[in-house]
Backbone as numpy.savetxt, mean C-alpha at the origin, in Angstrom:
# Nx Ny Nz CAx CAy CAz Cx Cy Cz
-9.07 7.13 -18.88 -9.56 7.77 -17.66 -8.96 7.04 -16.45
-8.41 7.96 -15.43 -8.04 7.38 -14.47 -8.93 6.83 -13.69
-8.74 5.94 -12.62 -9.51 5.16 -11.69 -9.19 5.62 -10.30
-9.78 6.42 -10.23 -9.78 7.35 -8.74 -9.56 6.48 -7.37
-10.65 5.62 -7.37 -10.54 4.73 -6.15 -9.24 3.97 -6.09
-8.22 4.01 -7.59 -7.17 2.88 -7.66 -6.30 3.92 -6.89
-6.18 5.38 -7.69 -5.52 6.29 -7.16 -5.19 6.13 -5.48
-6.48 6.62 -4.72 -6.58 6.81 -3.66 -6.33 5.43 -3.40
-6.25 4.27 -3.25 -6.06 3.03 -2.83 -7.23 2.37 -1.72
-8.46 2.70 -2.09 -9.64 2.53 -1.64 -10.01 2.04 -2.17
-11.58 0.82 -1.98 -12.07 0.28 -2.41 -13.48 1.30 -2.87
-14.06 0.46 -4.00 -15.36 1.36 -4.02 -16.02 1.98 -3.40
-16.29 0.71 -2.35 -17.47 1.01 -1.56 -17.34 1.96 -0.07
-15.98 2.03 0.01 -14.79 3.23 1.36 -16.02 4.18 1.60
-15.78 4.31 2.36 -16.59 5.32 3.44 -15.92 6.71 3.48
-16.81 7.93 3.35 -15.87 9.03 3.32 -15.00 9.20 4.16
-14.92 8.86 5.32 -14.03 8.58 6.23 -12.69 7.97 6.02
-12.97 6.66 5.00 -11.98 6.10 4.96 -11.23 6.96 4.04
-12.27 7.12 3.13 -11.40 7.70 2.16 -10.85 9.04 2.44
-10.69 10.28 3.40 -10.54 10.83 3.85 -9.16 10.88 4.45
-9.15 9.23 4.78 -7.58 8.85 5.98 -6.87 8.39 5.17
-7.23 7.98 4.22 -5.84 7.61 3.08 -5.60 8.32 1.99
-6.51 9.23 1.83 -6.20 10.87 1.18 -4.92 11.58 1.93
-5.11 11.76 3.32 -4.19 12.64 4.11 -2.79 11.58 4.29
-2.81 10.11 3.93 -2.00 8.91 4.33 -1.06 9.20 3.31
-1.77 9.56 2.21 -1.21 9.58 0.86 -0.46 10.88 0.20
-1.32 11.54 0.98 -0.58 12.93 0.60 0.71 13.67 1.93
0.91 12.71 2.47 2.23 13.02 3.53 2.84 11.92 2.99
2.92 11.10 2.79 3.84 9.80 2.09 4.39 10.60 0.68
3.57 11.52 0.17 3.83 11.49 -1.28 4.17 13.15 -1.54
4.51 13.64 -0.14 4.65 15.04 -0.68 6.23 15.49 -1.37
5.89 16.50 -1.90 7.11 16.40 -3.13 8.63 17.00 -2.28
8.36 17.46 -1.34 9.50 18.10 -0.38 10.26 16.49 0.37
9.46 15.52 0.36 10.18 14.62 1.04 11.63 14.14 0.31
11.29 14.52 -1.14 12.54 13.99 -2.19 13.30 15.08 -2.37
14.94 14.65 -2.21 16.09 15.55 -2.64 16.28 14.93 -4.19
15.76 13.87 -4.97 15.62 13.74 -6.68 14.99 14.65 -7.18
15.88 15.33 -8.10 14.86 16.00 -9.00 13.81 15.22 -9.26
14.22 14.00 -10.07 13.26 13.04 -10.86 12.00 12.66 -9.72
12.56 12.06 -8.81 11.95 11.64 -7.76 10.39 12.49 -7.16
10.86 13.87 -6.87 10.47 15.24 -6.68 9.36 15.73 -7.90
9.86 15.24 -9.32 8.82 15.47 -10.25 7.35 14.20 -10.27
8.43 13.24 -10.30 7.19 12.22 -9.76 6.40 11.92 -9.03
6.92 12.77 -7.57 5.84 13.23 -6.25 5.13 14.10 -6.58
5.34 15.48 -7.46 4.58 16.29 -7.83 3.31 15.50 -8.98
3.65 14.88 -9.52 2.40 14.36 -10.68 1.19 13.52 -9.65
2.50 12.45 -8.89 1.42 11.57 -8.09 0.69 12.75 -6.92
1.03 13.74 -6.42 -0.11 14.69 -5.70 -1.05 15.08 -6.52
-0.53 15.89 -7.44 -1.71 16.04 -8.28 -3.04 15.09 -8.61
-2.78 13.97 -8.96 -3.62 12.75 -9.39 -4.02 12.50 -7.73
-3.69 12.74 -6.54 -3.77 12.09 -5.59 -5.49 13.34 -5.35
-4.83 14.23 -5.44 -5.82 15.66 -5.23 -6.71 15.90 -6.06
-6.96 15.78 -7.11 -8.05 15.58 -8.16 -8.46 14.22 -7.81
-8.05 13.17 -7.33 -8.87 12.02 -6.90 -9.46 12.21 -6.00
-9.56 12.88 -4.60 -9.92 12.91 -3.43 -11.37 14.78 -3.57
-10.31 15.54 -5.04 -12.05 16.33 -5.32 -13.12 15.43 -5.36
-13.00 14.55 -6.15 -14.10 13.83 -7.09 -14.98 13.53 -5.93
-14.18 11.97 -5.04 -14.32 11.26 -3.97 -14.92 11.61 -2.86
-14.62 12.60 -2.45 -14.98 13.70 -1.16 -16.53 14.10 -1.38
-16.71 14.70 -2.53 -18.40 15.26 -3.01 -18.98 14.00 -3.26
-20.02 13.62 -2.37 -20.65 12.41 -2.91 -21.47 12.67 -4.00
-22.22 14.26 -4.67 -23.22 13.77 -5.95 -21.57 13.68 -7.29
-20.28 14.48 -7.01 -19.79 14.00 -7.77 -19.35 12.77 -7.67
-18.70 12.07 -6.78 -18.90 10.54 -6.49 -19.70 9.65 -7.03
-20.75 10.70 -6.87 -22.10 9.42 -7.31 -21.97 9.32 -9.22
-21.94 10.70 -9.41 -21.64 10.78 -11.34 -20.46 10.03 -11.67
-19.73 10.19 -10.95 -18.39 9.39 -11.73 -18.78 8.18 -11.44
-19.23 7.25 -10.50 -19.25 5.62 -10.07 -20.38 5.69 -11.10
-21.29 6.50 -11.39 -22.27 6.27 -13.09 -21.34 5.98 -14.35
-20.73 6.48 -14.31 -19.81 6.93 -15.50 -18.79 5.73 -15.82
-18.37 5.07 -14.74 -17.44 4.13 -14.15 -18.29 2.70 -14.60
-19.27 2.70 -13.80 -19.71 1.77 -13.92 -19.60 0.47 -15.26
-19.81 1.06 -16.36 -19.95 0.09 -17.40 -18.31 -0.51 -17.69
-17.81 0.08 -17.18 -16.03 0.10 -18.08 -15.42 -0.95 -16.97
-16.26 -0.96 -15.19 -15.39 -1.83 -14.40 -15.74 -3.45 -14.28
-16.53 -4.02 -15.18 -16.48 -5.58 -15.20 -15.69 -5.68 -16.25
-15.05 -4.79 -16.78 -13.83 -5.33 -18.03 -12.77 -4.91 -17.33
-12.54 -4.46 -16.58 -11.22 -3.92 -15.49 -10.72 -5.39 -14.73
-12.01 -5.60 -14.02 -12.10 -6.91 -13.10 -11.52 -8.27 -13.89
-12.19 -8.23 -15.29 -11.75 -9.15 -16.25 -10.46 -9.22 -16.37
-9.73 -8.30 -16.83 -8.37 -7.98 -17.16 -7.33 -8.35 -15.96
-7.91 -7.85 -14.91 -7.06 -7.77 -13.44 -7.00 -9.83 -13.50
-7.91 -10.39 -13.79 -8.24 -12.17 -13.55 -7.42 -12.21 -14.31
-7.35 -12.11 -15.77 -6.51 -12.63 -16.62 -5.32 -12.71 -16.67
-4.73 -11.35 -15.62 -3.45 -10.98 -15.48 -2.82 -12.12 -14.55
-3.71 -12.25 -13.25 -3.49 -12.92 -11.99 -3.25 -14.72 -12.55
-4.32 -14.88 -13.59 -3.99 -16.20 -14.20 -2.98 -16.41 -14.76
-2.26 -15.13 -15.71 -1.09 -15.27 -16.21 0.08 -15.43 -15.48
0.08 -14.66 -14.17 1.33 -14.64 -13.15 1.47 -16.29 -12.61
0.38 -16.86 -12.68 -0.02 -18.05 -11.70 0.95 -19.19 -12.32
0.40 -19.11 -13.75 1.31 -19.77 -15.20 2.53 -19.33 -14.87
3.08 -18.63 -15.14 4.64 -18.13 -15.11 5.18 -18.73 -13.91
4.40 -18.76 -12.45 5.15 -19.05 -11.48 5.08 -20.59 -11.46
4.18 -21.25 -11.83 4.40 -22.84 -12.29 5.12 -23.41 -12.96
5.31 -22.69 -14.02 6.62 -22.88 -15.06 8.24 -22.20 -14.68
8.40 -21.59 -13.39 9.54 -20.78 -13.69 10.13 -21.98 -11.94
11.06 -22.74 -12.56 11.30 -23.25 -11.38 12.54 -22.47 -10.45
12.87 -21.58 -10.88 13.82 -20.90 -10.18 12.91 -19.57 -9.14
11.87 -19.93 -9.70 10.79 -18.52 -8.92 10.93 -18.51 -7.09
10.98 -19.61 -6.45 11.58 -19.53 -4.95 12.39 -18.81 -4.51
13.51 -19.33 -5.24 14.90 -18.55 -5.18 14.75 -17.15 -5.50
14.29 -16.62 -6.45 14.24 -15.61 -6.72 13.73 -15.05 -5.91
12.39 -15.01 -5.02 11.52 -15.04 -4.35 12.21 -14.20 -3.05
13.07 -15.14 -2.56 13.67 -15.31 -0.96 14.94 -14.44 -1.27
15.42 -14.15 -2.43 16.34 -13.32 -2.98 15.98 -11.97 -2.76
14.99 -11.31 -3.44 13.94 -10.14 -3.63 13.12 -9.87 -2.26
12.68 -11.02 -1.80 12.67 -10.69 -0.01 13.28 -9.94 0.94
14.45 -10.72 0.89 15.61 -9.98 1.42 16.19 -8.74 1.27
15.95 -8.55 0.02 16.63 -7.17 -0.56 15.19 -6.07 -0.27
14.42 -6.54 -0.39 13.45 -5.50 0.03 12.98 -5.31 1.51
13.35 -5.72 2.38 13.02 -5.80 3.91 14.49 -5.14 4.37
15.57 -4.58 3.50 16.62 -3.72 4.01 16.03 -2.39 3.56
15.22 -1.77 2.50 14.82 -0.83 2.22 13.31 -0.58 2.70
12.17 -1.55 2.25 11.23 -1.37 2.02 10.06 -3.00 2.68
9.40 -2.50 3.33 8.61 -3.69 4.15 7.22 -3.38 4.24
6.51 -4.67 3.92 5.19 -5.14 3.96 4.56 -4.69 5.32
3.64 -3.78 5.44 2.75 -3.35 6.19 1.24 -3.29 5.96
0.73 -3.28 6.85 -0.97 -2.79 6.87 -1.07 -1.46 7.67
-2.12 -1.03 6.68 -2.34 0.14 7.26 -3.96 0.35 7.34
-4.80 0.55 8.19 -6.06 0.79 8.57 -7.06 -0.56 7.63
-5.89 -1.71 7.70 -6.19 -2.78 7.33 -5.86 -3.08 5.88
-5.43 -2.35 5.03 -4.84 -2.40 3.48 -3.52 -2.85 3.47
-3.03 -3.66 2.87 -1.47 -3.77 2.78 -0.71 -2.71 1.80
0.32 -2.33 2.31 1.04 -1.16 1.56 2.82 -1.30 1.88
3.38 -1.03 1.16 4.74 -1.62 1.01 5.46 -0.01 1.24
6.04 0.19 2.35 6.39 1.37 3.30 7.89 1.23 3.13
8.44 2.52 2.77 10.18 2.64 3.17 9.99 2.63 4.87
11.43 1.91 5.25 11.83 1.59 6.68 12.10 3.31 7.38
12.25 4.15 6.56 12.17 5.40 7.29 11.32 5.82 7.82
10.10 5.79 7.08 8.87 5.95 7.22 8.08 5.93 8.52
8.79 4.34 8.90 8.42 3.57 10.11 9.11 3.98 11.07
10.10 4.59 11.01 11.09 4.90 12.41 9.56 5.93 13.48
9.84 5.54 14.37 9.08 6.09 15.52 7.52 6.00 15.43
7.29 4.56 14.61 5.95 4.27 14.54 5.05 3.17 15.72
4.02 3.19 16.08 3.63 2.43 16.60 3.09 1.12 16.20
3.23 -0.34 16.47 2.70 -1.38 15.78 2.32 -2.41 16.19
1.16 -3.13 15.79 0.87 -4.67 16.55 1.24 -5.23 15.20
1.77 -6.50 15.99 2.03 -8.24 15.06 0.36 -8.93 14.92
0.48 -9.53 13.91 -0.97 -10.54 13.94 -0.54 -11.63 13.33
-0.77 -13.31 13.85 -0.59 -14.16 13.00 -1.08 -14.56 11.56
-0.29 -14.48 10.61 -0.66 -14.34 9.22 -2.11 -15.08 8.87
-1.79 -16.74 10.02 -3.11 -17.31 9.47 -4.22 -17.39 10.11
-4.14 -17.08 11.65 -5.23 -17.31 13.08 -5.82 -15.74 13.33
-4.54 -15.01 12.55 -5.40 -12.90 13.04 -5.32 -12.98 14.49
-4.24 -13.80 15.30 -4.02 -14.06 16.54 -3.12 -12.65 17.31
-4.04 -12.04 17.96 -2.82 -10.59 18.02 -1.37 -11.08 18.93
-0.17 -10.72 18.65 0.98 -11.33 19.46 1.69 -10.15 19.92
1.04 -9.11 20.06 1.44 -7.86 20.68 1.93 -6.71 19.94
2.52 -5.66 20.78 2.67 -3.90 19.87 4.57 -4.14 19.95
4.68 -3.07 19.29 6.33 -2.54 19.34 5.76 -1.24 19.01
7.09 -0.29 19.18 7.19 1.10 19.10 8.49 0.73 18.14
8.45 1.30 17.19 9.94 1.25 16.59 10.93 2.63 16.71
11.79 2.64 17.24 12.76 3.61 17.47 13.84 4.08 16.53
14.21 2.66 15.62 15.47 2.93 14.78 15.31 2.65 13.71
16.03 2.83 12.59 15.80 1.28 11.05 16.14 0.37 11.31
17.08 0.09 12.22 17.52 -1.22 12.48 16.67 -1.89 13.22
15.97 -1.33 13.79 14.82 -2.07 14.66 13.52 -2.50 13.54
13.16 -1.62 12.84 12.07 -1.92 11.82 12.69 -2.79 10.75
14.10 -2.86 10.39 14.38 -4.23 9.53 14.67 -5.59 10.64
15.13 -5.42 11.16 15.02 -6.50 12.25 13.71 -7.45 12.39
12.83 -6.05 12.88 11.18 -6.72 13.21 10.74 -7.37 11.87
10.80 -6.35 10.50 10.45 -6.81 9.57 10.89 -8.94 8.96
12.01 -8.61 9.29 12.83 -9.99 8.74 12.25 -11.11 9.63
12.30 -10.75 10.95 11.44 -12.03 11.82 10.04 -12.38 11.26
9.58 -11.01 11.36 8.06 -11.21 10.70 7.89 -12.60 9.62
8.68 -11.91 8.46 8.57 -12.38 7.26 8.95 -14.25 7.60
9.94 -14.06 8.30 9.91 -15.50 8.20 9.08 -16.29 9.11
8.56 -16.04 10.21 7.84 -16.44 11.25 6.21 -16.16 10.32
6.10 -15.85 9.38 4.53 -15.70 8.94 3.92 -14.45 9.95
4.74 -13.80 9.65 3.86 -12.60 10.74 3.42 -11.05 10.23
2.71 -10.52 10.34 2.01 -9.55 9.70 1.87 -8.26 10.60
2.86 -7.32 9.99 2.31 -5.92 11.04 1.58 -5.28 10.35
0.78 -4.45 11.65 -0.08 -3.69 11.56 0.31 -2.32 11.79
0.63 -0.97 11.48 0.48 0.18 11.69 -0.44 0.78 12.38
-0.36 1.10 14.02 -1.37 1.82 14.42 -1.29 3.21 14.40
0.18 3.93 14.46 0.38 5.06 14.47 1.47 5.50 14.19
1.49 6.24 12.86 3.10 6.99 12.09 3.36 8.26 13.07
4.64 8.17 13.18 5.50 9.32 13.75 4.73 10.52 12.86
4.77 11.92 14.39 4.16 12.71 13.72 5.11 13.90 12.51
């Protein structure tokens, strides 16, 4: 059984509201016309589907309420699994002394395509297209110190911003995607 709230990228306890804004977040990010891949295009079509049968369920709170019944017993072994996993990565990265490198390698290569954002406070990993003509504040990674907005105009401007970010410890925020 799928996990609806994982679907939608909400937490349990999301507010119809929230869950509402990352229903519509999700289903313009993920619509199947955005891809010229076939493959790509088939895979946008499955993930709407699952996106739209998640947000039936979600939306009706007495069905909401039956499924988080239903849910219930199966998610302290979810939680379990998710620890065990996180313990395992923890191991691997203690033992793998080349993991830095790799690290700052895979950084790089992903801040020319694809960059670390927040969105209505969730982190979500956004193509740089995405972002062209978006609105955004910086926050210091460790103080939540606001250090001001940008408007991004170009990709080159959103990998730019992105790469300072990353190395300066800096964290954007998404206030508003191009319409």
């Amino acid at each position: 059984m799928k996990d609806h709230y994982q679907i939608l990228e909400v937490q349990p306890d999301a507010s119809q509201a929230e869950i509402r804004e990352q229903y519509l977040f999700l289903i313009q990010a993920w619509h199947p016309d955005k891809f010229s891949n076939p493959a790509q295009k088939r895979k946008a079509e499955e993930k709407t589907k699952d996106i739209n049968a998640a947000y039936e369920i979600l939306r009706n709170s007495v069905k909401r309420a039956e499924y988080d019944r239903s849910t219930r017993s199966s998610r302290p072994h979810q939680a379990q699994e998710r620890h065990r996993q996180a313990e395992a990565q923890e191991v691997y990265r203690k033992e793998d002394p080349l993991q830095k490198e790799r690290a700052a390698r895979e950084g790089t290569k992903s801040t020319l395509r694809r960059i670390r954002v927040f969105v209505n406070g969730q982190e979500r990993i956004m193509r740089v297209e995405d972002l062209v003509r978006a609105s955004v504040e910086y926050f210091d990674q460790e103080t939540k110190e606001d250090l001001g907005s940008d408007y991004f105009r170009t990709q080159h401007a959103v990998r730019s911003a992105a790469a300072r970010c990353v190395k300066h410890g800096v964290e954007i925020h998404v206030r508003k995607l191009a319409d």
